[in-house]
C-alpha positions as CSV (number, residue, x, y, z in Angstrom):
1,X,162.0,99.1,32.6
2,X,164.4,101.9,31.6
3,X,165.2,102.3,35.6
4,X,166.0,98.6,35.6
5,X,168.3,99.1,32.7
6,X,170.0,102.2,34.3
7,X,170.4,100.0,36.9
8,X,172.3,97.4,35.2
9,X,174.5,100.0,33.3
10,X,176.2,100.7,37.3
11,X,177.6,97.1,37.2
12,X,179.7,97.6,34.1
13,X,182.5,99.0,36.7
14,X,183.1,96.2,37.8
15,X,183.6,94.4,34.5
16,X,186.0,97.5,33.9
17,X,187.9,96.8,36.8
18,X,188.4,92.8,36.6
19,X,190.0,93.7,32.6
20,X,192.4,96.1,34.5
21,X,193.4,93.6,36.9
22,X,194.3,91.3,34.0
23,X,195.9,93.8,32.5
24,X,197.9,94.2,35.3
25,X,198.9,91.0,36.3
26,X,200.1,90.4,32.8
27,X,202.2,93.3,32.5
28,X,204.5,91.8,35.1
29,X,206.0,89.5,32.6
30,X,207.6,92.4,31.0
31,X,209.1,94.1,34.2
32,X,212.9,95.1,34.1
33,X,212.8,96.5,37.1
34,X,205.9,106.5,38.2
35,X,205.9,106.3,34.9
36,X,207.7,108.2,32.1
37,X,206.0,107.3,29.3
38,X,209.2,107.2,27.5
39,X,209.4,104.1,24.5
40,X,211.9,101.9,24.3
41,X,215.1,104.0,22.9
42,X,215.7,105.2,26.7
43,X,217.6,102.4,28.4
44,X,217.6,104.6,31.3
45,X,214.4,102.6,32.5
46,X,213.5,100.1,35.7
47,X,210.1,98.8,34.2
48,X,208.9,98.6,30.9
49,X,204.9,98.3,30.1
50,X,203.1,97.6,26.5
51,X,206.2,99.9,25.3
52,X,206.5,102.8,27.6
53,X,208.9,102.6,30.0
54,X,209.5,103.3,34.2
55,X,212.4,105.7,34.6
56,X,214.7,105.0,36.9
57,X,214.1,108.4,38.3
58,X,211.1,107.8,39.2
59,X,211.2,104.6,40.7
60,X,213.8,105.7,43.4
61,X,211.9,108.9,43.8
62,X,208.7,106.6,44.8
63,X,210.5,103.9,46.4
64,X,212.1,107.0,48.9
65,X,208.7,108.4,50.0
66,X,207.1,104.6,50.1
67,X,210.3,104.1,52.6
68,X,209.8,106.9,53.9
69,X,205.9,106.7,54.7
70,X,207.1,103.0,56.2
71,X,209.3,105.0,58.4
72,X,206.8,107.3,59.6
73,X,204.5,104.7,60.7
74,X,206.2,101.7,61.6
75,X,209.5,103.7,63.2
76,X,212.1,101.4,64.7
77,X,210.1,97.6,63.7
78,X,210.3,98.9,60.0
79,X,214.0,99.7,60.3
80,X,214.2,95.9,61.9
81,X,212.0,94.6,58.9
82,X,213.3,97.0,55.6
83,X,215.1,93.9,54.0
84,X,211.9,91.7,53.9
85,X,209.4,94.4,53.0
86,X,211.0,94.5,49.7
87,X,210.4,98.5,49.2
88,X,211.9,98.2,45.7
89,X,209.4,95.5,44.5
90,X,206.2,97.3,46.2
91,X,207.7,100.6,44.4
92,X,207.6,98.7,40.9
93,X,204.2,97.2,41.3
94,X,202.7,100.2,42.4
95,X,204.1,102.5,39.6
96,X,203.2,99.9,37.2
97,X,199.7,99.2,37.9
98,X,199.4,103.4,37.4
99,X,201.1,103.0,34.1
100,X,198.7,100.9,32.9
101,X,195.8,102.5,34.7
102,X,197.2,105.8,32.5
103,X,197.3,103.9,29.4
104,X,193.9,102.5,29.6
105,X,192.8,106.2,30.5
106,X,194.1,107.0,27.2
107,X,192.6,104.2,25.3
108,X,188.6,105.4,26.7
109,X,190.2,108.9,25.4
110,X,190.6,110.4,28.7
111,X,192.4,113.5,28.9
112,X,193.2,116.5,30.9
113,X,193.2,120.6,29.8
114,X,195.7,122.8,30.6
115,X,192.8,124.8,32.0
116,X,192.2,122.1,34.7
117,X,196.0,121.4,35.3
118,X,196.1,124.7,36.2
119,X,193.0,124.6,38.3
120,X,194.3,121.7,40.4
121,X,197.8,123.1,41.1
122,X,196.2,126.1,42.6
123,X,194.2,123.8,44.7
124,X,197.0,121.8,46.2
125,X,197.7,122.7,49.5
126,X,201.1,122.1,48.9
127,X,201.2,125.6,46.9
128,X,198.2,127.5,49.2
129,X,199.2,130.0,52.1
130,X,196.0,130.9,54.5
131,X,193.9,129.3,52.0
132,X,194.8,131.3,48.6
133,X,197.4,130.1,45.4
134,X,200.9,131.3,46.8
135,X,201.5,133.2,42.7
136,X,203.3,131.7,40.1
137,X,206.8,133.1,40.5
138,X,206.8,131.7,43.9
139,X,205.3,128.2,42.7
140,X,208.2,128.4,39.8
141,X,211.0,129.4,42.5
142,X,210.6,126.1,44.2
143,X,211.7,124.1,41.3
144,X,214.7,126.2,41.6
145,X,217.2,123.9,43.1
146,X,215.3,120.8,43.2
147,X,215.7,117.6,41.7
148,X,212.4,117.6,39.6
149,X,211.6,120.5,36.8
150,X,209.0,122.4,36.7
151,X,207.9,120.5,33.5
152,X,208.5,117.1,34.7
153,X,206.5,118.1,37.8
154,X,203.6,119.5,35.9
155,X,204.0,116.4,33.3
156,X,203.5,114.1,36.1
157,X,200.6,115.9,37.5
158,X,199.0,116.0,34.6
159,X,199.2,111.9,34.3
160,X,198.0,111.9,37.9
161,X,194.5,114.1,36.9
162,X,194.3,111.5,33.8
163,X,194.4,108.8,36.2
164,X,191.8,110.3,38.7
165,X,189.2,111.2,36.1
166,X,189.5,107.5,35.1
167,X,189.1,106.1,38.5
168,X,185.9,108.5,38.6
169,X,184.5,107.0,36.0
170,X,184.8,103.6,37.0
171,X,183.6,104.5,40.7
172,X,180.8,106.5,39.8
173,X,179.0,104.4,37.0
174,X,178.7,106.0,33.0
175,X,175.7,107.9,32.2
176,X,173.6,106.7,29.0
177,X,170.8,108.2,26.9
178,X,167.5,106.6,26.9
179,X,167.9,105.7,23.0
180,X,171.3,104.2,24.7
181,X,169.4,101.9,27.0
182,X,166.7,100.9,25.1
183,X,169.0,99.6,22.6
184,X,170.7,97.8,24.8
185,X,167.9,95.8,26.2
186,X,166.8,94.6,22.8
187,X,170.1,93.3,22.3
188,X,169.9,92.0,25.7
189,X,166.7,90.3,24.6
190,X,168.2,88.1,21.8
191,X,168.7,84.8,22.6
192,X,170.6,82.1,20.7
193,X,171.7,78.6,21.7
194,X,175.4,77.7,22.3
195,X,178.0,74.4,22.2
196,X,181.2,75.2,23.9
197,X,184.1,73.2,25.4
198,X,185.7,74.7,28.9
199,X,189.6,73.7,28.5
200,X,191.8,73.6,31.8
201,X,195.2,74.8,30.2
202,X,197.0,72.7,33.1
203,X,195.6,69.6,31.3
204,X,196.8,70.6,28.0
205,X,200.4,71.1,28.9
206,X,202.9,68.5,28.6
207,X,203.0,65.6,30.4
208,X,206.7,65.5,31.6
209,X,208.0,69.0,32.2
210,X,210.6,70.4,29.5
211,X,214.3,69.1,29.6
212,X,217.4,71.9,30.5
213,X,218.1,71.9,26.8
214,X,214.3,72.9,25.8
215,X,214.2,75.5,28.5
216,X,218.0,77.1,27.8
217,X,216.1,77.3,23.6
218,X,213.3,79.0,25.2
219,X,215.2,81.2,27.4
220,X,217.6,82.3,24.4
221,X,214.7,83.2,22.0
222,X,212.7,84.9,24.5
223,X,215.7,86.9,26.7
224,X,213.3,90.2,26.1
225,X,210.9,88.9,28.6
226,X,213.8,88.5,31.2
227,X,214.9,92.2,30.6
228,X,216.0,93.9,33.8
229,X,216.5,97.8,33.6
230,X,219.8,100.1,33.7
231,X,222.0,99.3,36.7
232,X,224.7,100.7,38.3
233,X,228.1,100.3,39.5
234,X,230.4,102.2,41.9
235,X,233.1,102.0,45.0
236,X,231.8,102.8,48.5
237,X,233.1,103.5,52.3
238,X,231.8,101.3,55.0
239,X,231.7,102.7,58.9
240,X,231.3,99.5,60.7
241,X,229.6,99.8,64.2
242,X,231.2,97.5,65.5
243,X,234.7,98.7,65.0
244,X,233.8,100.8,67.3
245,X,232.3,98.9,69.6
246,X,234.7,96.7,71.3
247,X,236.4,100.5,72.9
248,X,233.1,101.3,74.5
249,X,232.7,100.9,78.1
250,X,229.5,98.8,79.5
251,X,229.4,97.8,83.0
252,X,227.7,94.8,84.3
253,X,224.9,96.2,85.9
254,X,223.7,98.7,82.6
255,X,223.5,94.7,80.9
256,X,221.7,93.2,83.9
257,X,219.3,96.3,83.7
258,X,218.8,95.6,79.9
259,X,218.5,92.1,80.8
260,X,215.5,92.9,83.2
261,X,214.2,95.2,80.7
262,X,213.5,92.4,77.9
263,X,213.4,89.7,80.0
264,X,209.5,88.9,80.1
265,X,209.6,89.1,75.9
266,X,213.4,88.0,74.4
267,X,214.3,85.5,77.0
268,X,210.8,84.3,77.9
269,X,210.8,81.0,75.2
270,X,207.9,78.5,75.4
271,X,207.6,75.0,74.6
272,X,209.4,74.4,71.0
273,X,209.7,72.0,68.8
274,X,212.4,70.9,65.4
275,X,210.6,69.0,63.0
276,X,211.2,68.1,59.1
277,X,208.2,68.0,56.8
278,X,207.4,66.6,53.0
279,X,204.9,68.8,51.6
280,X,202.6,67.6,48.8
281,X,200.4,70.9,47.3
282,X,197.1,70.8,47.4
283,X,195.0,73.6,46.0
284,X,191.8,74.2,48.0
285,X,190.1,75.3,45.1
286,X,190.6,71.7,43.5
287,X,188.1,69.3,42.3
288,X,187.6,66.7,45.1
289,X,189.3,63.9,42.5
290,X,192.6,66.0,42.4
291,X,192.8,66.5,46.2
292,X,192.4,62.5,47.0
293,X,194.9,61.7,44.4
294,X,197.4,64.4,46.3
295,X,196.7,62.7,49.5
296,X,196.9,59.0,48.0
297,X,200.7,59.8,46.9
298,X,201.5,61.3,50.5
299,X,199.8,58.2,52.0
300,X,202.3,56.5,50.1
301,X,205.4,57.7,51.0
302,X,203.9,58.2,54.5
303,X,204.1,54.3,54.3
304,X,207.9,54.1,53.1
305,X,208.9,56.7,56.2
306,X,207.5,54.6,58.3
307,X,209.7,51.6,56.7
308,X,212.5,53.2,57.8
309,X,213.2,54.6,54.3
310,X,215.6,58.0,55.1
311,X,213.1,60.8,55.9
312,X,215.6,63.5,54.6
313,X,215.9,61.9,51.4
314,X,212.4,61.6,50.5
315,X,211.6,65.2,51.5
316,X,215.0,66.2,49.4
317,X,213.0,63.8,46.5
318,X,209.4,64.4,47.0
319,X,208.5,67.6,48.9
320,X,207.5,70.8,47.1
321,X,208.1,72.7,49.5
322,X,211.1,75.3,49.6
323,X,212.6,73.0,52.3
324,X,213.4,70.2,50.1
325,X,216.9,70.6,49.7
326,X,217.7,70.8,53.3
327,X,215.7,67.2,53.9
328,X,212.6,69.3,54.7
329,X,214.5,70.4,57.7
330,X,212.4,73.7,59.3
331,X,214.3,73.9,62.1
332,X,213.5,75.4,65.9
333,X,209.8,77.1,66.1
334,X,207.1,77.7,68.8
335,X,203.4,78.0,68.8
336,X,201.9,80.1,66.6
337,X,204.7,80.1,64.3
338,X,203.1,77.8,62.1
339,X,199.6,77.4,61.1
340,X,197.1,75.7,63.2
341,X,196.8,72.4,62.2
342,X,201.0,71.7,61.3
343,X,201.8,73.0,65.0
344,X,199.0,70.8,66.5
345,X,200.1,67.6,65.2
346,X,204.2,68.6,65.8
347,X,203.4,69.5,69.2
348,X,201.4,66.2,69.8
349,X,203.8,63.8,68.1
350,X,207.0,62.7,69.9
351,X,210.2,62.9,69.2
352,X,211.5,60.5,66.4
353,X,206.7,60.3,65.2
354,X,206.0,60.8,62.0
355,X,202.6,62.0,61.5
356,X,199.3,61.2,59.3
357,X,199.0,63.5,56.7
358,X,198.1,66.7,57.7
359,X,195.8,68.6,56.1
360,X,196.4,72.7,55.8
361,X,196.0,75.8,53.2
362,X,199.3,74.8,51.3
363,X,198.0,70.6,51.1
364,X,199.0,67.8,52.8
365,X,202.2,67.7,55.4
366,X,204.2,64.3,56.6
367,X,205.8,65.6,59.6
368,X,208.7,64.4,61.5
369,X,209.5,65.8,65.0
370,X,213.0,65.9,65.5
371,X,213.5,67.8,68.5
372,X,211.6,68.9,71.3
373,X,212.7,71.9,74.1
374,X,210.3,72.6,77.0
375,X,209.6,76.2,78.0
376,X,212.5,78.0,79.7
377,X,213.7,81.4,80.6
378,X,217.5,82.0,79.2
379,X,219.5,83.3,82.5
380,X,221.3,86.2,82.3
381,X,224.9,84.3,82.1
382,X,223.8,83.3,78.4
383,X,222.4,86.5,77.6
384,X,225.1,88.7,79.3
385,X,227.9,89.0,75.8
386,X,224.9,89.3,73.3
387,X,223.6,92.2,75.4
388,X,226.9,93.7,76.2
389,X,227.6,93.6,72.3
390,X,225.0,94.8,71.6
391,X,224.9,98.1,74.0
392,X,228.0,99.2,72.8
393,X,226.6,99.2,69.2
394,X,224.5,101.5,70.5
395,X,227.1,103.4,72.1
396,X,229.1,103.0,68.7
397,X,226.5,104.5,66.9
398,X,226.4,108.1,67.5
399,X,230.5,108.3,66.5
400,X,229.9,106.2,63.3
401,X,227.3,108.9,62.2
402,X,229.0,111.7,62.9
403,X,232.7,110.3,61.0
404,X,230.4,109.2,58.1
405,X,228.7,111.8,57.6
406,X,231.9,114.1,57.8
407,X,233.8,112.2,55.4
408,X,230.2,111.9,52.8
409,X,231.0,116.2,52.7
410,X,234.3,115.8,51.9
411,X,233.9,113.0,49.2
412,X,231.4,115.4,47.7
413,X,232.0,115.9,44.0
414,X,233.5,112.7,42.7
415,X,236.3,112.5,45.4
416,X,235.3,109.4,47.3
417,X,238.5,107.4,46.8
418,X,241.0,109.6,47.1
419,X,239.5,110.9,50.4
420,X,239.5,107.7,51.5
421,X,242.8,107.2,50.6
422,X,244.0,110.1,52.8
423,X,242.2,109.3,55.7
424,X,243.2,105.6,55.5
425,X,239.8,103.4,54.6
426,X,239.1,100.5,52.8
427,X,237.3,100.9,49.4
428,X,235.0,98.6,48.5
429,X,233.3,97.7,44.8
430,X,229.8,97.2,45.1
431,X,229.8,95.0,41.5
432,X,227.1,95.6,39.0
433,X,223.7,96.1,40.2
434,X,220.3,96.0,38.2
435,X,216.3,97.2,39.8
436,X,215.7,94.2,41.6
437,X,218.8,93.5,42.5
438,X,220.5,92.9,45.9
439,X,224.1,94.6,46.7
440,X,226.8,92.1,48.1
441,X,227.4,91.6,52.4
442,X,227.1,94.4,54.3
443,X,225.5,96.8,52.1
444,X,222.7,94.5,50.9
445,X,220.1,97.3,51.9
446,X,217.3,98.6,50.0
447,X,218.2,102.2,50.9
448,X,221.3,101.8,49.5
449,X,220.2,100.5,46.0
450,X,217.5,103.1,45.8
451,X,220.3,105.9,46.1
452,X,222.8,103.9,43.9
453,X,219.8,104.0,41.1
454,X,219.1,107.9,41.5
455,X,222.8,109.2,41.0
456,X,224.8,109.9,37.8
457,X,228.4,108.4,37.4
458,X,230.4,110.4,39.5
459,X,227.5,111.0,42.2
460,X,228.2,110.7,45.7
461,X,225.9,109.8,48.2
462,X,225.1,111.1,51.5
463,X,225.6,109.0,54.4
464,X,223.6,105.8,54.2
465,X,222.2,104.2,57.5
466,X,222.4,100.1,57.0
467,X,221.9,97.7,59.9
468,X,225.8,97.4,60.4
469,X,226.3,101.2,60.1
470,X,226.9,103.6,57.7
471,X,227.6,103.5,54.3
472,X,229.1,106.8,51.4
473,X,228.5,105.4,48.0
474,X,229.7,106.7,44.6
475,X,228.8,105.7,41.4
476,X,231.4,104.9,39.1
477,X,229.4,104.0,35.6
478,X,226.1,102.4,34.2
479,X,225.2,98.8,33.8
480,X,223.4,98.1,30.2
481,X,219.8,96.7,30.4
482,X,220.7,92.8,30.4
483,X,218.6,89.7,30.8
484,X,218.1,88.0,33.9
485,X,220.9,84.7,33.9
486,X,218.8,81.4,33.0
487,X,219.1,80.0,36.6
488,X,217.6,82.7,37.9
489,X,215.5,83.2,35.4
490,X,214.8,79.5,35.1
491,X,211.2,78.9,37.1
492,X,209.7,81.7,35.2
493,X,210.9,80.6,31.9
494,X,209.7,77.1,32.8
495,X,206.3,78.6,33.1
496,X,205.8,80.1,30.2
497,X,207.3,77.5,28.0
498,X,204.6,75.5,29.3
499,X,201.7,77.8,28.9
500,X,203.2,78.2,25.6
501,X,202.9,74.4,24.6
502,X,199.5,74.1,26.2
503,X,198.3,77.5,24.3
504,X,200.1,75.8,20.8
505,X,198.0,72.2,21.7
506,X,194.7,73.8,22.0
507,X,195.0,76.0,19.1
508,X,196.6,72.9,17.0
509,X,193.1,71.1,17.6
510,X,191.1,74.1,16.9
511,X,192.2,73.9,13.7
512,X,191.7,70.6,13.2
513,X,188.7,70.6,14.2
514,X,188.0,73.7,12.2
515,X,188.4,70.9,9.0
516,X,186.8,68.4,10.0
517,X,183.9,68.2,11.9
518,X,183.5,71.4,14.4
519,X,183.9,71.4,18.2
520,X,182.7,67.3,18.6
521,X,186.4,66.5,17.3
522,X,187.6,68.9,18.9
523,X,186.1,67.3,22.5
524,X,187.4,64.4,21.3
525,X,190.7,65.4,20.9
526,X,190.9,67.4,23.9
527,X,189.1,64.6,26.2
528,X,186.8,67.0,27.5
529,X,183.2,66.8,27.0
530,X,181.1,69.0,24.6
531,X,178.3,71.4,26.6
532,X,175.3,73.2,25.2
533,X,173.3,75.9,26.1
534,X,170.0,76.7,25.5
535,X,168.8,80.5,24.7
536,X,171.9,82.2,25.6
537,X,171.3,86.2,25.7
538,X,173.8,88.6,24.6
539,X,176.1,89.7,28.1
């Protein structure tokens, strides 16, 4: 029986882990923008978590090696995909969830020696040479001239080997005395019987969502959950590659050799089709009720589409779909753009047919076909400027980097502008910019922000490869910690003003029912009914 009872003791991980994912996904709500450990008196912070706070520092330090990494393995598509991978946000989640890893480390009382710091540094093949420690005055000679300490190094390993031994734990089980188990299965052993309610919070929140005046109240005495971290601002230098372009020389048969090149992939295009859809969500975890009263209110305004009410305007009235506001419009797509059951019934429906509704992961689709194009391959005459374009960017490219990076050494040291100035460019403001943040036009690049976030007033970057060029950057001065503005803010705060009323109604009738008459009133008031259970054990 003890065996057994060991046995059981291996599954607590995985209660250990599910309490860390909640931990985690809650923490989000209190994201400005690894860890420092530093409390809130630093405003020089991208992230805060149950107090401590993300450095700056070290979220472009991460954010460069996760770019990096991306580089490394992805090559040219990741340069083609940077802006959607959202580096920044994967940087912030990542360091986060080891924040709170850390501080739930600390919690079990989890700590590391300086005995074992030291053992794991001369393990590290980063400081080994033919397999031995290189010595300490050459592992303290390469903090030299870097931008990390020695300290903050050793500091952050330290956090790392807290982080480790915790992960251990959790992975290899926790080892308990017989006295330990045997405990545990009489407690195991006692049995009780149990009433209890099971509230869904969605049916305890308000009716009729909260009115711009509500949320704006919300929003004003909760601006601490909208925190986003210290920002920057700063002037920068743009080397456009195409003000180079139009002097390079491309001759028709390099574009009709380009042309052959990616003709069987860019200008191969199949059968498409332009359709407009009203999307009614449908969560395919829902009770069977909920789901046929989704599909009831599309059958509906299927029925008024088909009356020849305006098909934009119901989308723009009913769809929750992203699409709404352009009349559900998703424009030009092929197969397998969409999933499996949307493209079949656009791709069987005419032009002008409006479809059933259609069933898939996100709920159920109207769909209006709107366009149709068979399959084609685009001729070189309509492919020939795009090409030529685009080979003397490429052409462009090598001058750009070489000018840029020229002028990035001269503007070392604060002198951006006034080198500038001499040699004739435009200076540009970037504006304020926050963590999360996106930088205006051309120089909306996560790169760009990440080295923006790591400089000091008076920093000037190196040269900056964007999709348009090159980019030299200087910092010109700090942006406080400010909240997020409502509008953007607005969904979120929405959100949890409604969990808050739903979390405020179910604790009102608690207490109620507290006074009079226990957890039958409180059914009652609820409208949900009251469950028992007979010899419940402990676990």
């Amino acid at each position: 029986m003890l065996k057994q009872m060991r046995d059981w003791f291996r599954y607590l991980k995985w209660l250990l882990l599910i309490i860390i994912g909640m931990f985690i996904w809650w923490a989000f709500a209190a994201v400005g923008g690894g860890a420092s450990g530093r409390k809130q008196r630093d405003e020089n912070w991208a992230a805060r978590v149950n107090g401590a706070t993300i450095s700056i520092g070290a979220f472009q330090s991460y954010a460069r090696r996760l770019d990096s990494m991306y580089t490394q393995l992805l090559g040219d598509q990741y340069a083609q995909q940077r802006s959607m991978i959202r580096i920044g946000r994967k940087a912030i989640e990542s360091l986060v969830e080891q924040e709170l890893i850390y501080q739930e480390a600390q919690r079990q009382g989890i700590s590391v020696t300086p005995q074992e710091l030291a053992d794991a540094l001369r393990r590290d093949p980063g400081f080994q040479e033919n397999g031995q420690f290189i010595g300490v005055e050459r592992y303290r000679a390469l903090f030299g001239a870097g931008r990390q300490s020695i300290g903050e190094f050793e500091e952050q390993r330290r956090r790392d080997l807290v982080v480790d031994k915790f992960r251990m734990m959790v992975g290899d089980g926790v080892t308990v005395s017989d006295a330990e188990v045997e405990q545990e299965f009489l407690k195991k052993n006692e049995k009780t019987s149990v009433d209890y309610l099971v509230v869904d919070p969605a049916k305890a929140r308000p009716k009729s969502p909260p009115g711009e005046a509500e949320l704006q109240r919300w929003y004003d005495g909760h601006k601490d959950r909208y925190m986003r971290g210290e920002g920057r601002k700063g002037i920068y230098v743009l080397f456009s590659a195409a003000d180079l372009a139009a002097a390079q020389n491309v001759t028709d048969e390099e574009v009709a050799a380009a042309y052959e090149r990616q003709k069987a992939t860019r200008y191969s295009n199949g059968e498409q089709r332009r359709a407009s859809h009203i999307l009614f969500k449908a969560d395919n975890a829902a009770p069977p009720d909920a789901v046929a009263k989704v599909e009831k209110k599309a059958r509906d305004i299927l029925k008024r589409a088909r009356a020849g009410e305006d098909f934009a305007a119901l989308a723009r009235k009913y769809s929750e779909d992203s699409s709404a506001a352009s009349g559900g419009d998703l424009g030009l797509f092929g197969r397998g753009q969409m999933v499996k059951e949307f493209e079949d019934a656009a791709f069987s429906l005419p032009v002008g047919g409006v479809s059933d509704p259609v069933r898939t992961v996100y709920g159920f689709h109207i769909i209006k076909v709107t366009d149709s194009r068979p399959a084609r391959i685009v001729p070189l005459e309509e492919a020939r400027d795009t090409l030529r374009q685009e080979l003397r960017l490429e052409l462009a490219r090598p001058e750009i980097l070489k000018r840029s990076t020229a002028f990035a050494r001269a503007a070392a040291g604060g002198k951006l502008e006034a080198v500038a100035n001499s040699q004739g460019l435009s200076v540009q403001q970037t504006g304020d910019m926050r963590p999360g943040d996106a930088l205006p036009g051309a120089i909306a690049s996560q790169p760009v922000v990440e080295r923006m976030l790591g400089l000091a007033p008076g920093g000037v970057s190196d040269a900056i490869p964007i999709p348009s060029g090159q980019v030299v950057v200087q910092v010109t001065g700090t942006v406080p910690p400010a909240p997020r503005p409502f509008q953007e803010a607005r969904a979120q705060v929405q959100k949890d003003l409604e969990e808050d009323s739903a979390r405020q109604a179910v604790s009102g009738a608690l207490r109620s029912a507290r006074g009079s008459g226990g957890l039958r009133i409180l059914a009652r008031a609820l409208k949900v009914d009251l469950k028992s259970q007979a010899e419940v054990a402990r676990g």
